[in-house]
C-alpha positions as CSV (number, residue, x, y, z in Angstrom):
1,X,189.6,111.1,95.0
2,X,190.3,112.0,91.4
3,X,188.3,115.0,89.9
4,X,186.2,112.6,87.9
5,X,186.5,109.5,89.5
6,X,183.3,110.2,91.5
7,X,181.3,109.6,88.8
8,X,181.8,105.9,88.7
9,X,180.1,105.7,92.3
10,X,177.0,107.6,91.3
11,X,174.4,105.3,89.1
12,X,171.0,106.3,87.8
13,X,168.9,103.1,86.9
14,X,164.9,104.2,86.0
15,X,163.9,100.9,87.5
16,X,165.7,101.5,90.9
17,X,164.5,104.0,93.7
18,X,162.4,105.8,90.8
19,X,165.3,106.7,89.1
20,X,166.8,108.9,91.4
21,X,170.6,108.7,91.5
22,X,172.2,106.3,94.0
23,X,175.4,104.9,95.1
24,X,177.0,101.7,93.4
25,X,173.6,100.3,92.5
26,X,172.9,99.9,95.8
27,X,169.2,101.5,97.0
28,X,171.4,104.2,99.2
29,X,170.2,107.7,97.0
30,X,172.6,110.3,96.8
31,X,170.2,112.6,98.6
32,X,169.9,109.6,101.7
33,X,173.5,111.1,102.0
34,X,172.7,114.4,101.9
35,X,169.8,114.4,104.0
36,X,171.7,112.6,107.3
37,X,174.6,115.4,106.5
38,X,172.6,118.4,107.0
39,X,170.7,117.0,109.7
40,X,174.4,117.4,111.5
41,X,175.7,113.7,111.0
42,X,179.1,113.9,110.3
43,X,180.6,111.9,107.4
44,X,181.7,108.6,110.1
45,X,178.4,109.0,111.8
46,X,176.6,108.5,108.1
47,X,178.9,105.2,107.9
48,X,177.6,104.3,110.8
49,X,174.1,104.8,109.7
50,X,174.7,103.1,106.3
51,X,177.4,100.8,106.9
52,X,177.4,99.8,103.2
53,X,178.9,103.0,102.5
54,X,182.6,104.0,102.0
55,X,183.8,107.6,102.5
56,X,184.6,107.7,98.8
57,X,180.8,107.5,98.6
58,X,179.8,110.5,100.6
59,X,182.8,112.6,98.6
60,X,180.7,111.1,95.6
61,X,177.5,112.1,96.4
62,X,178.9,115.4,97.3
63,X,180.9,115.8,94.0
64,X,177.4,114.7,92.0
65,X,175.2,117.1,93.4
66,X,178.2,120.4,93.5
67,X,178.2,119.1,89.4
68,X,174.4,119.0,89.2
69,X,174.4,122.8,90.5
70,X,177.4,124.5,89.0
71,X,175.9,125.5,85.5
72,X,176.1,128.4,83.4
73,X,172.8,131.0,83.5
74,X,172.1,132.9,80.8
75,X,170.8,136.2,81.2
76,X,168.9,137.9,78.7
């Protein structure tokens, strides 16, 4: 998956799952994802689980929340 490509999988509507990013429109939230991943799931077991999903998705959701986190701090 391209660097930025992820971005196109990750939507935000405010009238949809209360705003909380998803994946394609579709009511799956990015944290869904995350959830069945650290409850040991691995990324073809999540498929399995939500079989709407494409790989691509998971690398997406993964991508979205790494961006989300990896700011700068300032320290004063």
């Amino acid at each position: 998956m391209d660097i930025n490509s992820w971005k196109g999988r990750i939507t935000v509507n405010p009238h949809q799952c209360g705003g909380r990013p998803c994946i394609r429109g579709m009511r799956i939230r990015v944290v869904d994802i995350l959830d069945l991943l650290a409850s040991g799931l691995t990324q073809d077991q999540v498929i399995e689980e939500l079989p709407d999903l494409e790989k691509e998705d998971i690398e997406a959701a993964l991508r979205y929340v790494s961006h989300k986190f990896d700011h700068p701090v300032l320290a004063a």
